[in-house]
PDB file with one MODEL, atoms N, CA, C and O in Angstrom:
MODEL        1
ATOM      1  N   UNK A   1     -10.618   1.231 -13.472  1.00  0.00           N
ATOM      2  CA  UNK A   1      -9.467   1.037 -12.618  1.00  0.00           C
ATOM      3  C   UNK A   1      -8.473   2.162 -12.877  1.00  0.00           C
ATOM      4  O   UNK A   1      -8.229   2.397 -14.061  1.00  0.00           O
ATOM      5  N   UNK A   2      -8.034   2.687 -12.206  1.00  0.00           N
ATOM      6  CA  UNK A   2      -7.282   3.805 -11.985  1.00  0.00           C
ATOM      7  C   UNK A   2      -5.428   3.449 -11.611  1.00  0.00           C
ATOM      8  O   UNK A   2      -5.207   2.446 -10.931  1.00  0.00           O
ATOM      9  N   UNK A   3      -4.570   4.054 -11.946  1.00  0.00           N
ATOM     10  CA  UNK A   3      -3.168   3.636 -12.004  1.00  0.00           C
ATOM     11  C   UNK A   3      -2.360   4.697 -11.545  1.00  0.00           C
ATOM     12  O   UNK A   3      -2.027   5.807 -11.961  1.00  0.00           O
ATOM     13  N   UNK A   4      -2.173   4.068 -10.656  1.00  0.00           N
ATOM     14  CA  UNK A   4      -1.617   5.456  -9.075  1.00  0.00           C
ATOM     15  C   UNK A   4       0.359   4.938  -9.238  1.00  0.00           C
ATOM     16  O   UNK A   4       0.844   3.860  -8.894  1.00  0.00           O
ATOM     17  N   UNK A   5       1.030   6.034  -9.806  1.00  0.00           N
ATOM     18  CA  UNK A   5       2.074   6.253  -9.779  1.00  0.00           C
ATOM     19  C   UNK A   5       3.135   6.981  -8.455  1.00  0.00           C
ATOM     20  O   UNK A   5       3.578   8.124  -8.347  1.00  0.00           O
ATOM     21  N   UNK A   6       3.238   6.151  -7.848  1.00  0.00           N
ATOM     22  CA  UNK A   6       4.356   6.654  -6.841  1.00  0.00           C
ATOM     23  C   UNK A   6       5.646   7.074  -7.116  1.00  0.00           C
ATOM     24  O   UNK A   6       6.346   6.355  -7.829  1.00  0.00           O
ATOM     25  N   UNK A   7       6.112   8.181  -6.648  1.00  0.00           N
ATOM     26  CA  UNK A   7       7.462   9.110  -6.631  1.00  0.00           C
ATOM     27  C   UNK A   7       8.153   8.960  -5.362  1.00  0.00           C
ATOM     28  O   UNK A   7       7.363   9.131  -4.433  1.00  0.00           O
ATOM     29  N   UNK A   8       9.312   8.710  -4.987  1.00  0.00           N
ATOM     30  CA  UNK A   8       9.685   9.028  -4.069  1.00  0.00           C
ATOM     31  C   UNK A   8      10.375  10.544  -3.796  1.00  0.00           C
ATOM     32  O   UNK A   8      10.987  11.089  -4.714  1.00  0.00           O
ATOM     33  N   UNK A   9      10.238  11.191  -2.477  1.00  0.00           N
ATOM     34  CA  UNK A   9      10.680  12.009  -2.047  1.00  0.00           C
ATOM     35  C   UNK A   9      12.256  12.807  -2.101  1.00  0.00           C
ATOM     36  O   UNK A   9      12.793  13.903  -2.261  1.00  0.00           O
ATOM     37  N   UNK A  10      12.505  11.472  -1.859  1.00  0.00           N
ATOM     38  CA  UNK A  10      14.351  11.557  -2.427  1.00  0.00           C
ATOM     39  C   UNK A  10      15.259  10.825  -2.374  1.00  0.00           C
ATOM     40  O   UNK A  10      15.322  10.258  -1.283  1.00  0.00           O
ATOM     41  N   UNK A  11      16.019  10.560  -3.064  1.00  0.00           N
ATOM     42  CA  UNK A  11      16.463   9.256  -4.065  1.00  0.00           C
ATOM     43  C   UNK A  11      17.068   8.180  -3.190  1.00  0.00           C
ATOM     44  O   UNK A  11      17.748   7.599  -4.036  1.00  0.00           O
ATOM     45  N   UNK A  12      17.311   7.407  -1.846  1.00  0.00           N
ATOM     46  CA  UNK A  12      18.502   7.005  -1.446  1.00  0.00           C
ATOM     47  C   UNK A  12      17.902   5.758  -1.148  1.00  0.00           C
ATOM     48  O   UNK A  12      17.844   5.322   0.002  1.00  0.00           O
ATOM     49  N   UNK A  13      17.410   5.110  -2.233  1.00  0.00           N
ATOM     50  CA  UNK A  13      17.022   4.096  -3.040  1.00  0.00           C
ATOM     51  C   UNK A  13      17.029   2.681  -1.874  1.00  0.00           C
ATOM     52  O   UNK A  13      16.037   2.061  -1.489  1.00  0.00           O
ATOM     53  N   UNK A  14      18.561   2.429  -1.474  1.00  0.00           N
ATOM     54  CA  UNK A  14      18.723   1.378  -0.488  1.00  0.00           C
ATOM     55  C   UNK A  14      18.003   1.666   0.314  1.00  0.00           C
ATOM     56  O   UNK A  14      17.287   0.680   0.489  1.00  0.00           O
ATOM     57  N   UNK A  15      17.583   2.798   1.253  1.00  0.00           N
ATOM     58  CA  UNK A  15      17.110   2.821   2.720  1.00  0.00           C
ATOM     59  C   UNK A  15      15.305   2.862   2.030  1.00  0.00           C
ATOM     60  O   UNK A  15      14.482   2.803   2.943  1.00  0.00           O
ATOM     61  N   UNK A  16      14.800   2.935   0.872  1.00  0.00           N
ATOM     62  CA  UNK A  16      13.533   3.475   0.911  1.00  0.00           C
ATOM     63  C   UNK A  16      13.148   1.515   0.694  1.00  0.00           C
ATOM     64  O   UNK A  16      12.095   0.980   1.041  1.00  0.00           O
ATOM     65  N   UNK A  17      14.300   0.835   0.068  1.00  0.00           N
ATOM     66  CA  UNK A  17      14.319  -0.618  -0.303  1.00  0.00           C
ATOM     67  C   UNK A  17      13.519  -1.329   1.416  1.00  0.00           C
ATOM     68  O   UNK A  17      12.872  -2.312   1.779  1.00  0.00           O
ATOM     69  N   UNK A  18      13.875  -0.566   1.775  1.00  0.00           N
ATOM     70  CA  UNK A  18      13.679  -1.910   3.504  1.00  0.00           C
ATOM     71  C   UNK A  18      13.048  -1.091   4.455  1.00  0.00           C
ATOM     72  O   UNK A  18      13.364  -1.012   5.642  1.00  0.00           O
ATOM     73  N   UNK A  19      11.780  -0.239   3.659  1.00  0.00           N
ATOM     74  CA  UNK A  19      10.481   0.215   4.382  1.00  0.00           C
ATOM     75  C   UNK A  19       9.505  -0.248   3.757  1.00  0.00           C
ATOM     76  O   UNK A  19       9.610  -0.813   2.669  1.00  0.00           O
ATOM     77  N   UNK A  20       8.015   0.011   4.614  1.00  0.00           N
ATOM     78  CA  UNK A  20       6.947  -0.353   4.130  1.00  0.00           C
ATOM     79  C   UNK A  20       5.887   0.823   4.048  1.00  0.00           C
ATOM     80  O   UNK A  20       6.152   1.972   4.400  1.00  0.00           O
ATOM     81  N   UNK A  21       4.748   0.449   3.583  1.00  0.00           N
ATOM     82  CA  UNK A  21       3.677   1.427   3.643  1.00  0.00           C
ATOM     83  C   UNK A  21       2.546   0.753   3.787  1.00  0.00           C
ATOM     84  O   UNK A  21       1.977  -0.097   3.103  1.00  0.00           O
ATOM     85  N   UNK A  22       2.224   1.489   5.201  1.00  0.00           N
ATOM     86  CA  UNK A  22       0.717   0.776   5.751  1.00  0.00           C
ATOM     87  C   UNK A  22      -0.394   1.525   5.006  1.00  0.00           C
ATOM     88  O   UNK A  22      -0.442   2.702   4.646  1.00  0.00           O
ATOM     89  N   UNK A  23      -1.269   0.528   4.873  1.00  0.00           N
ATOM     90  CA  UNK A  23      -2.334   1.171   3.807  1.00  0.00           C
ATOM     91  C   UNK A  23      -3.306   0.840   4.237  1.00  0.00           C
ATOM     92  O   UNK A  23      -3.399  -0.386   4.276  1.00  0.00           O
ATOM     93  N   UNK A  24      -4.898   1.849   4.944  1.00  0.00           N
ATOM     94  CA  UNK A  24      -6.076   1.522   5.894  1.00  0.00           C
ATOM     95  C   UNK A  24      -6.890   2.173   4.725  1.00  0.00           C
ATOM     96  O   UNK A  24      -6.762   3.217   4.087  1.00  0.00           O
ATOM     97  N   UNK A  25      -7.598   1.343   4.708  1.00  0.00           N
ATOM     98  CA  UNK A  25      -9.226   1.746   3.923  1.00  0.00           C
ATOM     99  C   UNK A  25      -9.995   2.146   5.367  1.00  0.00           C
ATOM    100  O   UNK A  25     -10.158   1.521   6.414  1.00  0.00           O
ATOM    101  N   UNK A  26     -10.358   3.391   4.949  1.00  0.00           N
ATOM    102  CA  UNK A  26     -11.384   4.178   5.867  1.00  0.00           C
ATOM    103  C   UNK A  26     -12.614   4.555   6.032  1.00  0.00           C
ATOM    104  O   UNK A  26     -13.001   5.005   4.953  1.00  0.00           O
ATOM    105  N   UNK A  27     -13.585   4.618   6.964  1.00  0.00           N
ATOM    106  CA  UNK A  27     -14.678   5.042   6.118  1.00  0.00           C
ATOM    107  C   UNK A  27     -14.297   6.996   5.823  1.00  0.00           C
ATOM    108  O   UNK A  27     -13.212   7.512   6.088  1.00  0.00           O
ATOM    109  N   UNK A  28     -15.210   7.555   5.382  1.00  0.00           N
ATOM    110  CA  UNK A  28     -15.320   8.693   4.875  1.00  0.00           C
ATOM    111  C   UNK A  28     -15.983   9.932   5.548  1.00  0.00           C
ATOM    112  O   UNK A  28     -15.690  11.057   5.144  1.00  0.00           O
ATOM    113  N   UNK A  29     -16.871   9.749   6.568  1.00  0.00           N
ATOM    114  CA  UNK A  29     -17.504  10.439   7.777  1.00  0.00           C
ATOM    115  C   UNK A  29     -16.599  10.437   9.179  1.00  0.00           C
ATOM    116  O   UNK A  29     -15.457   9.990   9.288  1.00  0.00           O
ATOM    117  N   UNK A  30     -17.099  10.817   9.824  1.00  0.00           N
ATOM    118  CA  UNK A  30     -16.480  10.808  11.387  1.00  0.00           C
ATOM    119  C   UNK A  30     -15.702  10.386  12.088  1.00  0.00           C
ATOM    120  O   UNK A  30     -14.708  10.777  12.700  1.00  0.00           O
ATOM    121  N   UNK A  31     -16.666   8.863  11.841  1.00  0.00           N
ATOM    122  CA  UNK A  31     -16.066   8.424  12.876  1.00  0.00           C
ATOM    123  C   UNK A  31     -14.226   7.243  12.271  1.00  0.00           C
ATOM    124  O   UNK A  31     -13.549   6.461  12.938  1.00  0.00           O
ATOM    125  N   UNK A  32     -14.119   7.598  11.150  1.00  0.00           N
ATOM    126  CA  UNK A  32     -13.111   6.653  10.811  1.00  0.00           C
ATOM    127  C   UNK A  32     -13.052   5.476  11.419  1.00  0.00           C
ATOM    128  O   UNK A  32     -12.460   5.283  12.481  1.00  0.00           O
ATOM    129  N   UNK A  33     -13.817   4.421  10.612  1.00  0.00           N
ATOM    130  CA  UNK A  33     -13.909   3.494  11.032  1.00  0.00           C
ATOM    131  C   UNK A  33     -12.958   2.388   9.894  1.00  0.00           C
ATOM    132  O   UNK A  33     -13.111   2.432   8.673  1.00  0.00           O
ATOM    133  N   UNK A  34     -11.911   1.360  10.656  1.00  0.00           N
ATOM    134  CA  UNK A  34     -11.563   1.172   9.419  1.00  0.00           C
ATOM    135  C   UNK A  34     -12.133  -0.657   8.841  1.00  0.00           C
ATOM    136  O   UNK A  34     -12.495  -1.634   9.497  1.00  0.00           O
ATOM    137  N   UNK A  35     -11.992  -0.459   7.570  1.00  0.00           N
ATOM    138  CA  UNK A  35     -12.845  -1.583   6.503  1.00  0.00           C
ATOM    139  C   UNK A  35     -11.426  -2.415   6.246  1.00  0.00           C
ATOM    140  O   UNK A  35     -11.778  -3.201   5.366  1.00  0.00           O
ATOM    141  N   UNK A  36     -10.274  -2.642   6.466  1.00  0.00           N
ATOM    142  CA  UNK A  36      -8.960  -3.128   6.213  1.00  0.00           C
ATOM    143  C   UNK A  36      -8.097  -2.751   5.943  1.00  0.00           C
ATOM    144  O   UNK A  36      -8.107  -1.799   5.163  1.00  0.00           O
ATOM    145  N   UNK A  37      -6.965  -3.230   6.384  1.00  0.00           N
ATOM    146  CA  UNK A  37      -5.321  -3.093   6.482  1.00  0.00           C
ATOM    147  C   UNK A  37      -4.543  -4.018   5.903  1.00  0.00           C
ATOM    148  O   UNK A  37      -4.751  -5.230   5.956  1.00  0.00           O
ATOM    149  N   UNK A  38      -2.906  -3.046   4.888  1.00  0.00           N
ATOM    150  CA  UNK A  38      -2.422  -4.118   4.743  1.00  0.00           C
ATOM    151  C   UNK A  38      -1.022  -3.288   4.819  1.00  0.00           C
ATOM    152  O   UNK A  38      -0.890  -2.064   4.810  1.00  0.00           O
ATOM    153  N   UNK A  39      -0.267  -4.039   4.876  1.00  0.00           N
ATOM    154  CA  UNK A  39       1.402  -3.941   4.482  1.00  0.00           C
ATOM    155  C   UNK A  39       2.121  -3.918   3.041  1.00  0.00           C
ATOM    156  O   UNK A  39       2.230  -4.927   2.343  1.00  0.00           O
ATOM    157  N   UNK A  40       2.577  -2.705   2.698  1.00  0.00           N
ATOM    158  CA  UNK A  40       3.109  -2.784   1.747  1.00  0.00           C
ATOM    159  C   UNK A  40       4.452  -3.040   1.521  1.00  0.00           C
ATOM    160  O   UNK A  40       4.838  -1.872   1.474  1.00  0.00           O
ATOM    161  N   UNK A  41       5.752  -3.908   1.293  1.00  0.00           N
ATOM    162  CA  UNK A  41       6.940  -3.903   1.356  1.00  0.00           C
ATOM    163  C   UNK A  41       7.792  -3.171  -0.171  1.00  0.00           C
ATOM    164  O   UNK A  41       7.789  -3.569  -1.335  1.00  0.00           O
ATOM    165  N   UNK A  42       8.354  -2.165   0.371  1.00  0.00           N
ATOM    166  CA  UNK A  42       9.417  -1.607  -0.831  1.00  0.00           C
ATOM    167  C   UNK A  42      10.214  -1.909  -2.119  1.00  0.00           C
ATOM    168  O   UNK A  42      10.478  -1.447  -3.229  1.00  0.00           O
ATOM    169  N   UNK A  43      10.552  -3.480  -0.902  1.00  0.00           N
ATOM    170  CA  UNK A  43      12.068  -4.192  -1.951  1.00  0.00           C
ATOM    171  C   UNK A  43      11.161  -4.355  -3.467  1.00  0.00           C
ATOM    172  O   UNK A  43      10.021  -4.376  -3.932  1.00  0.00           O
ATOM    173  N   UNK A  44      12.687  -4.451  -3.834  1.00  0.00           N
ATOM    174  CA  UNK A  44      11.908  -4.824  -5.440  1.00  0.00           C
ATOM    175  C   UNK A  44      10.995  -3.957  -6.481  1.00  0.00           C
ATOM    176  O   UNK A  44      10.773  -4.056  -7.687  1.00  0.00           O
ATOM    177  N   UNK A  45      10.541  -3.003  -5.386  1.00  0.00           N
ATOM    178  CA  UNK A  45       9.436  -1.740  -6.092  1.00  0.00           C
ATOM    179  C   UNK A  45      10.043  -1.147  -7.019  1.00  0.00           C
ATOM    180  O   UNK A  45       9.221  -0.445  -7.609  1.00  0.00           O
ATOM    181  N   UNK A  46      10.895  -1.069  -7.396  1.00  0.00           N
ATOM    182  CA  UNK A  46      11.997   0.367  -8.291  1.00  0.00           C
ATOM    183  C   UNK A  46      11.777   0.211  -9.227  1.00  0.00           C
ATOM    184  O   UNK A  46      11.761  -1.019  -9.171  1.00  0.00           O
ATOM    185  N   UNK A  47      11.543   0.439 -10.260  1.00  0.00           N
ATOM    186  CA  UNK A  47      11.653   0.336 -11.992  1.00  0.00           C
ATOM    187  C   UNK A  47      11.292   1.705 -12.921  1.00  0.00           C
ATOM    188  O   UNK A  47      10.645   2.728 -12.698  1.00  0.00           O
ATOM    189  N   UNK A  48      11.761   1.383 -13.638  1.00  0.00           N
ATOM    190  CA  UNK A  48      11.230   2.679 -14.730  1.00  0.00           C
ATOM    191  C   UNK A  48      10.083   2.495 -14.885  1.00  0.00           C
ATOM    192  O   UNK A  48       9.543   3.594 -15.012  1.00  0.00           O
ATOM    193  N   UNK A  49       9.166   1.463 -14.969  1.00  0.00           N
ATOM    194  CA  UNK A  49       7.952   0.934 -15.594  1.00  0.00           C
ATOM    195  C   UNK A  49       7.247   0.860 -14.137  1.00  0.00           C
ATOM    196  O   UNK A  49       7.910   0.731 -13.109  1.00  0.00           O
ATOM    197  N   UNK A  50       5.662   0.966 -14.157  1.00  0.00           N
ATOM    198  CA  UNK A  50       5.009   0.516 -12.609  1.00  0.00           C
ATOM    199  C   UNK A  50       4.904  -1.089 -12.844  1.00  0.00           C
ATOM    200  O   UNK A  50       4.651  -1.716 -13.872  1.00  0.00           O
ATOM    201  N   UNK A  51       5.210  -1.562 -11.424  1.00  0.00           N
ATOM    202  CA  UNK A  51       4.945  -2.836 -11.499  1.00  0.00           C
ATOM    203  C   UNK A  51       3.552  -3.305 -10.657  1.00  0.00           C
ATOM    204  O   UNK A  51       3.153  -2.838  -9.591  1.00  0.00           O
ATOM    205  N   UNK A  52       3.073  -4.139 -11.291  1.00  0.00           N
ATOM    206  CA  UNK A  52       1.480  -5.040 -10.685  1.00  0.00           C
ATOM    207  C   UNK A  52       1.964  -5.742  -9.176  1.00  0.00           C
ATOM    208  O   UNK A  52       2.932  -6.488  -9.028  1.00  0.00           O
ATOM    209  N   UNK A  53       1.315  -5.431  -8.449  1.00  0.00           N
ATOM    210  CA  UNK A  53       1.040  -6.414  -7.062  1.00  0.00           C
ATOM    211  C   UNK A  53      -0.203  -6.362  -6.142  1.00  0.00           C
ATOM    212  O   UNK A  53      -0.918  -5.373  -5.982  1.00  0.00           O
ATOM    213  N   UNK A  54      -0.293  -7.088  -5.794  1.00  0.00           N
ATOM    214  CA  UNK A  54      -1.702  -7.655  -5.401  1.00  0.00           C
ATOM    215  C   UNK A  54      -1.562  -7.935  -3.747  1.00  0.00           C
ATOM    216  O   UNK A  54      -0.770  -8.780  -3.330  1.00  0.00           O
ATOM    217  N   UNK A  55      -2.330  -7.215  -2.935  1.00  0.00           N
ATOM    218  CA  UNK A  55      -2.248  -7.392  -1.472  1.00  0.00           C
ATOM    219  C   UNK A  55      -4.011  -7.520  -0.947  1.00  0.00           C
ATOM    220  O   UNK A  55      -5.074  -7.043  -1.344  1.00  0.00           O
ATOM    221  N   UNK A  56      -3.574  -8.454   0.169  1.00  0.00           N
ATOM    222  CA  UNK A  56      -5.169  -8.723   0.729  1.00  0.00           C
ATOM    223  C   UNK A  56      -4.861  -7.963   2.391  1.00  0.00           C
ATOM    224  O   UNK A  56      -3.985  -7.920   3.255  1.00  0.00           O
ATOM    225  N   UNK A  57      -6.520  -7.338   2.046  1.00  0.00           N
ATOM    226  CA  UNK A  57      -6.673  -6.445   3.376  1.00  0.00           C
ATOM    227  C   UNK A  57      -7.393  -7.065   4.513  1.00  0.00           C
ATOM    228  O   UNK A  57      -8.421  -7.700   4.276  1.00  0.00           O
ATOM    229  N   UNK A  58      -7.039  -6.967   5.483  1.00  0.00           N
ATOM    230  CA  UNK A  58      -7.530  -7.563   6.747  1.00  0.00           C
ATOM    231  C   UNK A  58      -7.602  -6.569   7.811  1.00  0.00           C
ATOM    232  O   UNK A  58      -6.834  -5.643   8.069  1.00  0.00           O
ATOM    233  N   UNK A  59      -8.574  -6.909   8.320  1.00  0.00           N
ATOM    234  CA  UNK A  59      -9.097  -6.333   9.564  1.00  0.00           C
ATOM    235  C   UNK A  59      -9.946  -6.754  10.604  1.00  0.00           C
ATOM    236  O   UNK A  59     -11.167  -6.893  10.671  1.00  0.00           O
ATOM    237  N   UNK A  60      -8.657  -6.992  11.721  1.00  0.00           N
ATOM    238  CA  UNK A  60      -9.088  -7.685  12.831  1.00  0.00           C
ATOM    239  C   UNK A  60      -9.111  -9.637  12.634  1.00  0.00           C
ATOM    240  O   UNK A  60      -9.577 -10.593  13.253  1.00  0.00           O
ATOM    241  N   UNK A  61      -8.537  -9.470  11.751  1.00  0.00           N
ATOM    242  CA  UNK A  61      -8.066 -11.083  11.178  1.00  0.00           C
ATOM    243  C   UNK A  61      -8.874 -11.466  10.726  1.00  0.00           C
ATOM    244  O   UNK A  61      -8.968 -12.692  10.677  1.00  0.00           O
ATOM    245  N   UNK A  62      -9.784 -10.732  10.213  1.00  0.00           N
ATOM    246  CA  UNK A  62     -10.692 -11.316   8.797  1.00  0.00           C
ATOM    247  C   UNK A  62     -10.222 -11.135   7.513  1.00  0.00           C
ATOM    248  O   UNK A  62      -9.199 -10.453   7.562  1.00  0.00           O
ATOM    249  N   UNK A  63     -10.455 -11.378   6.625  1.00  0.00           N
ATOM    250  CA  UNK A  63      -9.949 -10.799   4.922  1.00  0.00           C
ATOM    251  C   UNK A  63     -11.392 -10.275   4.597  1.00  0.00           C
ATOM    252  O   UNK A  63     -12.517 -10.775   4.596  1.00  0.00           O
ATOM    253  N   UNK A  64     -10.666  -8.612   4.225  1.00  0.00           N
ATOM    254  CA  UNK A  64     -12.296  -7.564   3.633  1.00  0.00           C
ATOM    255  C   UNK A  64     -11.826  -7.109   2.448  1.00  0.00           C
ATOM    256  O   UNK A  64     -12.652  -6.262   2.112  1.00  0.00           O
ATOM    257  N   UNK A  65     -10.934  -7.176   1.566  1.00  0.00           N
ATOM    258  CA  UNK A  65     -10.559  -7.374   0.337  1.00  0.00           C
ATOM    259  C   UNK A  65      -9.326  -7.664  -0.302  1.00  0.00           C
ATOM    260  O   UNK A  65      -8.699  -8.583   0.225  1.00  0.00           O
ATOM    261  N   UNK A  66      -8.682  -7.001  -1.532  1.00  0.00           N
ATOM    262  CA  UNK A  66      -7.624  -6.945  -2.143  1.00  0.00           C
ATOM    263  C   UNK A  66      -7.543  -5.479  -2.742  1.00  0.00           C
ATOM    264  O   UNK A  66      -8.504  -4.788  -3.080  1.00  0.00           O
ATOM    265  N   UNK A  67      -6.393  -5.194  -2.794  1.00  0.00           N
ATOM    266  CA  UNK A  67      -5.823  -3.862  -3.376  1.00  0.00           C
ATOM    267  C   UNK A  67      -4.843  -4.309  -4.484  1.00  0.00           C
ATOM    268  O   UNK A  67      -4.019  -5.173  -4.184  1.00  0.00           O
ATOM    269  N   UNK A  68      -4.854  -3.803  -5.737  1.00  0.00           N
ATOM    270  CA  UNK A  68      -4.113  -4.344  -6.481  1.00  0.00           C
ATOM    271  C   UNK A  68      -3.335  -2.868  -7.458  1.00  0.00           C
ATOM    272  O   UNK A  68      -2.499  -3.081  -8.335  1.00  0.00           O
TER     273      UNK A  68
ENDMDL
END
């Protein structure tokens, strides 16, 4: 398992608080086909330390995994 550290771009902390980040698992050839989607929400993200969260991916209103 691998531990992916996010930076933000630049600092103005409140406005980055009340965005999200869409996150598509893809395939890897051509035709980009995608394997699930999820929503990531900001609030709360900030810390000196990374924090654990756990999101389930869907696609097309099935559940095709978790991203954690």
């Amino acid at each position: 398992m691998s531990i992916l550290q996010l930076k933000p771009l630049f600092g103005d902390q409140d406005y980055l608080e009340v965005q999200h980040i869409l996150v598509a698992v893809v395939a890897k050839d051509n035709d980009n086909e995608s394997f699930g989607e999820c929503v990531i929400p900001l609030g709360g993200m900030f810390s000196e330390e990374p924090k654990a969260f756990e999101f389930t991916l869907f696609h097309q209103g099935e559940e095709t995994g978790k991203i954690k």
